[in-house]
N, CA and C of each residue as an Amber inpcrd file, in Angstrom:
protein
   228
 -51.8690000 -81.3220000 -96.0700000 -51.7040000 -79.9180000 -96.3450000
 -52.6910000 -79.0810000 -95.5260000 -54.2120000 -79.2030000 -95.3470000
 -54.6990000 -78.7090000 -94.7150000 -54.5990000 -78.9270000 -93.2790000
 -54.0910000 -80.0560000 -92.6740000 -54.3060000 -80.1870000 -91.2210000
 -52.7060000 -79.3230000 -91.0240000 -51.8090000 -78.8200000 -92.0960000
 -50.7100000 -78.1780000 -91.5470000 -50.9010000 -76.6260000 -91.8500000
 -52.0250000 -76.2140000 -92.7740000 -52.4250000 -74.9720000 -93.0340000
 -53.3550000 -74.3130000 -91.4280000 -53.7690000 -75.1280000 -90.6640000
 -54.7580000 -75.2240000 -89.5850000 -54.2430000 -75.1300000 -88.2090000
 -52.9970000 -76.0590000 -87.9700000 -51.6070000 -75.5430000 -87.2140000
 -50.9340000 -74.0720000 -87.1810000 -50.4730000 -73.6830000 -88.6150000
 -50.5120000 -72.6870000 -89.0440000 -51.0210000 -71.2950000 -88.9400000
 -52.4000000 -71.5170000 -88.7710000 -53.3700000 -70.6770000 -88.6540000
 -53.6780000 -70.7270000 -86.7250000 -53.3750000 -71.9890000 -86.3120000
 -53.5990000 -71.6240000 -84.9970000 -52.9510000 -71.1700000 -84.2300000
 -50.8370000 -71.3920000 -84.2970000 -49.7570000 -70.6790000 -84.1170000
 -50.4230000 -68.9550000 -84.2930000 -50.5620000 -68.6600000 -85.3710000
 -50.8070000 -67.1000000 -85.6870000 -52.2700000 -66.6430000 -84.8880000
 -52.8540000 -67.2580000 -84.7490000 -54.1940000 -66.4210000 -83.8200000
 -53.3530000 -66.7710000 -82.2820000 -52.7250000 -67.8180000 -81.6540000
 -52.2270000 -67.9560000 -80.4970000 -50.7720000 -66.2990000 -80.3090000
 -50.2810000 -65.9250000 -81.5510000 -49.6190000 -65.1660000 -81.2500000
 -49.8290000 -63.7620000 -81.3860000 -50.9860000 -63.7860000 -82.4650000
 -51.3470000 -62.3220000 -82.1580000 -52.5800000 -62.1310000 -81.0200000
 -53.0100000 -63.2850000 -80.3420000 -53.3360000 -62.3340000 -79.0880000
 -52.6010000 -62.5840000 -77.9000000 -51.4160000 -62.5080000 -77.7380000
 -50.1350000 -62.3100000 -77.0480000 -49.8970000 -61.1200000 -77.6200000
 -49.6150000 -61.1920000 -78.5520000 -49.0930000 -59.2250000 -79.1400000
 -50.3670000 -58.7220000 -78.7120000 -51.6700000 -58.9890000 -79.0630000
 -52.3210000 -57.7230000 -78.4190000 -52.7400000 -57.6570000 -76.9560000
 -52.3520000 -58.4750000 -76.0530000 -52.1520000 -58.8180000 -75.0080000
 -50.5560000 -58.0250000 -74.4860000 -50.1490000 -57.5130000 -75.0050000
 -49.0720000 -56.7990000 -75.2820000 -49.0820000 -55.1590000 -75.1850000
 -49.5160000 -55.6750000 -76.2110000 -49.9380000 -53.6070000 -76.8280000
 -51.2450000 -53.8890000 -75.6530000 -52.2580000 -54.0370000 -74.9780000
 -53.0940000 -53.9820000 -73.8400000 -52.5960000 -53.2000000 -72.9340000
 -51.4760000 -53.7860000 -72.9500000 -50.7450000 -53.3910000 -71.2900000
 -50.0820000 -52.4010000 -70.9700000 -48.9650000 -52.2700000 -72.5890000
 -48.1280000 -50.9840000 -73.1780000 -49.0930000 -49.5680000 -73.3700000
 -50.8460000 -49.8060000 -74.1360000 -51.7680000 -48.8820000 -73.6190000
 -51.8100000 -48.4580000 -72.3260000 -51.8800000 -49.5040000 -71.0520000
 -52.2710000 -49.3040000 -70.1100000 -51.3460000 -48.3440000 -69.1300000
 -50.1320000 -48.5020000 -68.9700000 -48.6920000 -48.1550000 -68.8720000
 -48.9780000 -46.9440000 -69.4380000 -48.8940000 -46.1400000 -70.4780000
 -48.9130000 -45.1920000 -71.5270000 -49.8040000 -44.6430000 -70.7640000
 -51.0560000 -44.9920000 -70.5930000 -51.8610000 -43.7790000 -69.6530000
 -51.8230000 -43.6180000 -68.4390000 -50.8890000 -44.7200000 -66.9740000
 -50.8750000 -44.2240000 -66.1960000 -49.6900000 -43.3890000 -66.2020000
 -48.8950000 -43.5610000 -67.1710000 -47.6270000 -42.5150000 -67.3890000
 -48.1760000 -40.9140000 -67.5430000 -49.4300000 -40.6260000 -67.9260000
 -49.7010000 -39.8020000 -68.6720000 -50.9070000 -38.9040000 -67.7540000
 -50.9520000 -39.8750000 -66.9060000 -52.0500000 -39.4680000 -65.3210000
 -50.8470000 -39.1080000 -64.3240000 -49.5600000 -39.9190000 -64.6140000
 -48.4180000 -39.1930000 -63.1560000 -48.1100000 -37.6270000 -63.7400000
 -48.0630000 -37.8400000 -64.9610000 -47.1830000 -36.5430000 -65.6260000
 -48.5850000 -35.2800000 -65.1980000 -49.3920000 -35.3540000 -64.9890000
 -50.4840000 -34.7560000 -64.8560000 -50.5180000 -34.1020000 -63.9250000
 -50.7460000 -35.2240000 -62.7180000 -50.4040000 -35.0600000 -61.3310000
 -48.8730000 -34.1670000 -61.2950000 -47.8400000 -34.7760000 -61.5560000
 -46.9610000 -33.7660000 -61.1300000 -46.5890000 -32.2340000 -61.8200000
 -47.4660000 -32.1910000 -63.0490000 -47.3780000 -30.6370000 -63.4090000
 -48.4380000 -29.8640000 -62.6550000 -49.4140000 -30.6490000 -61.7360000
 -50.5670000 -29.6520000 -61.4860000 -49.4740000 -29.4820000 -59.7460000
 -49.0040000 -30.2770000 -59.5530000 -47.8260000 -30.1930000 -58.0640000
 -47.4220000 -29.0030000 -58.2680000 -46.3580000 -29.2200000 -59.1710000
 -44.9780000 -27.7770000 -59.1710000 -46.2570000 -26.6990000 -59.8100000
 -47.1310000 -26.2850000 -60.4860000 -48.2700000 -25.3460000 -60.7430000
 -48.0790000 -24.7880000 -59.1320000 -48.6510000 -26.0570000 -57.9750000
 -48.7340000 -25.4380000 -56.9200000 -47.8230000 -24.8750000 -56.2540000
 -46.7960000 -25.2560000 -56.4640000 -44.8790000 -24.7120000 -55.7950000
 -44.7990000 -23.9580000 -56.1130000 -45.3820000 -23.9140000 -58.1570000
 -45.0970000 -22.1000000 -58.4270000 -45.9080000 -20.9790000 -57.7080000
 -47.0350000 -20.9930000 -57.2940000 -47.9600000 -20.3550000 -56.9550000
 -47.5520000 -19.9460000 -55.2870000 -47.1590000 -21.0880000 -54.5360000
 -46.5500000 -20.8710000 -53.1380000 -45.5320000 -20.6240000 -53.0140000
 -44.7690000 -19.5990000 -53.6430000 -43.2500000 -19.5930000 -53.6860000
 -43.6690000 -17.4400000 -53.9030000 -44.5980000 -17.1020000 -53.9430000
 -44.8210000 -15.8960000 -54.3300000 -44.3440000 -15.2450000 -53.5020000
 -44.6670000 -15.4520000 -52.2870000 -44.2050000 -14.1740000 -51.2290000
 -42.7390000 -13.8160000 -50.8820000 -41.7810000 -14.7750000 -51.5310000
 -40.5780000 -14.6580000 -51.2700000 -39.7210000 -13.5060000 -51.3540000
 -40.3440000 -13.0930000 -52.9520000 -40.1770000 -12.0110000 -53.4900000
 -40.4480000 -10.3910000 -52.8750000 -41.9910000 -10.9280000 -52.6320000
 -42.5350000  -9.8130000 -52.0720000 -41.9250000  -9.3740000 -50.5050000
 -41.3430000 -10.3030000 -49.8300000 -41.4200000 -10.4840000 -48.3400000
 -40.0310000  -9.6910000 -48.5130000 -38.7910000  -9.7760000 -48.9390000
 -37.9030000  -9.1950000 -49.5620000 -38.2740000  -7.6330000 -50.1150000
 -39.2140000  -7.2320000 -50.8250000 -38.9170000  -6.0780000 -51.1380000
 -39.6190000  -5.2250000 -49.9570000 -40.5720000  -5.4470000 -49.2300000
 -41.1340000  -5.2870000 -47.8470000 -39.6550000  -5.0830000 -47.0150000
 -39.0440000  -5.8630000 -46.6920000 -37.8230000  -5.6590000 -46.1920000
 -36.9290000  -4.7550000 -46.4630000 -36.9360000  -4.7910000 -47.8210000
 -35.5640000  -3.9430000 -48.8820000 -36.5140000  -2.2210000 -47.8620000
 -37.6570000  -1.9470000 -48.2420000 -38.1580000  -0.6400000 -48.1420000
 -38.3820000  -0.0460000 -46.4540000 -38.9940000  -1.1900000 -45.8610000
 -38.4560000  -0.9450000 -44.3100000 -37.1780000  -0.5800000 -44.3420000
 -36.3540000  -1.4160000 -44.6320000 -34.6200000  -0.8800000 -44.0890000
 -34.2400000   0.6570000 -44.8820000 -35.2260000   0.8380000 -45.9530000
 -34.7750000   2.5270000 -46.3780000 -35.4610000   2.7950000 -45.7390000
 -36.6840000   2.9020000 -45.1890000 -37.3790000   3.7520000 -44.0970000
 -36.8050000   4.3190000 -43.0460000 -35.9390000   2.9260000 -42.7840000
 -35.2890000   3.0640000 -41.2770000 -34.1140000   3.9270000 -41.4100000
 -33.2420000   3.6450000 -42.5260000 -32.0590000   4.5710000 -42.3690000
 -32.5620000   6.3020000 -42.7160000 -33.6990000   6.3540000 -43.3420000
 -34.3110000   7.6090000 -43.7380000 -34.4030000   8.0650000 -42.4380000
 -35.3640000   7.2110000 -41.3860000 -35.7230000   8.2230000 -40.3820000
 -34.5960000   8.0520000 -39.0940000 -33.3060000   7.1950000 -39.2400000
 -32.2180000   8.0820000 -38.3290000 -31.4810000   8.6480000 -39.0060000
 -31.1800000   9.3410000 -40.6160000 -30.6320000  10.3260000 -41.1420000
 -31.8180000  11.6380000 -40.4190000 -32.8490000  11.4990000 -40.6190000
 -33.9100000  12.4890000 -40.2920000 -33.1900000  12.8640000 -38.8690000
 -33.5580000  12.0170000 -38.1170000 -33.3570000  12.4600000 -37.0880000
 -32.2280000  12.4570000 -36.0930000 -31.0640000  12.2260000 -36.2170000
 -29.7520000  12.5670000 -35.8520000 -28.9410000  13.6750000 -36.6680000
């Protein structure tokens, strides 16, 4: 009985450090998941930030071209 209680007991320590040999790795995974997600929100942060002048470069345009038709209504 005891040399099968001892088997027993050594099955279960052999398998829970496989499971936590497990969950180790699933931690490990979990935070480089959590370092990409990082990295790529501080990316598009930067896309949002370099994408500004588009707008602006456009309404620069929009107001030149009324300038322009202003000053050959003016002057014709």
């Amino acid at each position: 009985m005891a040399l099968e209680l001892e088997r027993l007991r050594g099955t279960c320590e052999t398998g829970f450090t496989r499971v936590d040999g497990q969950l180790a790795l699933l931690v490990q995974r979990g935070d480089q998941t959590d370092k990409d997600i990082a990295e790529l929100k501080s990316e598009v942060e930067a896309l949002k930030r370099a994408r500004w002048p588009l707008p602006s470069i456009a309404a620069v345009c929009g107001v030149a071209g009324l300038g322009m038709a202003l000053w050959q209504a003016s002057g014709r």
